[in-house]
C-alpha positions, 0 to 999 in steps of 0.5 A: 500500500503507497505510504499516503493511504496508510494511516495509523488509528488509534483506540479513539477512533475505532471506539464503535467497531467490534472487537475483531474489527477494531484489532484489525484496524489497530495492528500495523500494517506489515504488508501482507498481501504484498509478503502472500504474493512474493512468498506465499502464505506465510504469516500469522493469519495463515497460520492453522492452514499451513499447519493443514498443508504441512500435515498433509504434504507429511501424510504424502511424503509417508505415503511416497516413503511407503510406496518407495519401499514397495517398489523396492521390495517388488523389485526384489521379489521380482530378482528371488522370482527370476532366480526361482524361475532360474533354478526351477528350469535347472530342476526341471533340465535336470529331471528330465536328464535323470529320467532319461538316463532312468530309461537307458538304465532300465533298459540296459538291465531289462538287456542285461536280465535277457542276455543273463536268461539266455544264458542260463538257459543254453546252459540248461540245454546244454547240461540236458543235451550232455546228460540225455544224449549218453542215455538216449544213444546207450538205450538205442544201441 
């Protein structure tokens, strides 16, 4: 406000006013208007609402802080689940080897029973041939 409209009252001159008003009237002008322009709301009769804003703007930066350390867990959970999917797919090569290797084994053995089978059978024969062929040919004689 220029210097030649301000004017300073005193309590005689406000004697009729209400006691809101006359206080108003009677403090000094400290250029509010122009302080909330440059600086923003930032005095005395801003007071309660910049606690509002700070409670707030400290209720966001929580909220930031939490959503942060979320987005940092969820990170981590996503590298454990890569490495889980990592090693479930090491598993899942590796249990396909062994039952692959199973199948060779069994097959070696289900060979190695027939070959072990025929042998002890040609040996029976041969036992039986060795035993009944002396019998057989003293008998025909």
């Amino acid at each position: 406000m220029p210097p030649k409209f301000k004017r300073h009252l005193n309590d005689d001159e406000v004697t009729g006013s209400v006691k809101s008003e006359r206080r108003n009237l009677l403090e000094e002008d400290s250029d509010e208007e122009e302080d909330f322009f440059l600086r923003g709301p930032s005095g005395p009769r801003f007071g309660p609402r910049n606690d509002k804003i700070r409670h707030v703007q400290n209720q966001v930066d929580e909220v930031i802080d939490v959503m942060q350390e979320n987005i940092t867990k969820v990170i981590e959970r996503g590298e454990r689940l890569d490495d889980l999917q990592d090693k479930s797919e090491s598993l899942s090569d590796n249990a396909t080897a062994f039952s692959n290797r199973a199948k060779q084994l069994r097959r070696q053995m289900w060979w190695r029973g027939c070959k072990m089978k025929a042998i002890i059978a040609l040996v029976a024969i041969i036992l039986l041939l060795v035993i009944i062929v002396p019998i057989v040919l003293k008998y025909h004689t």
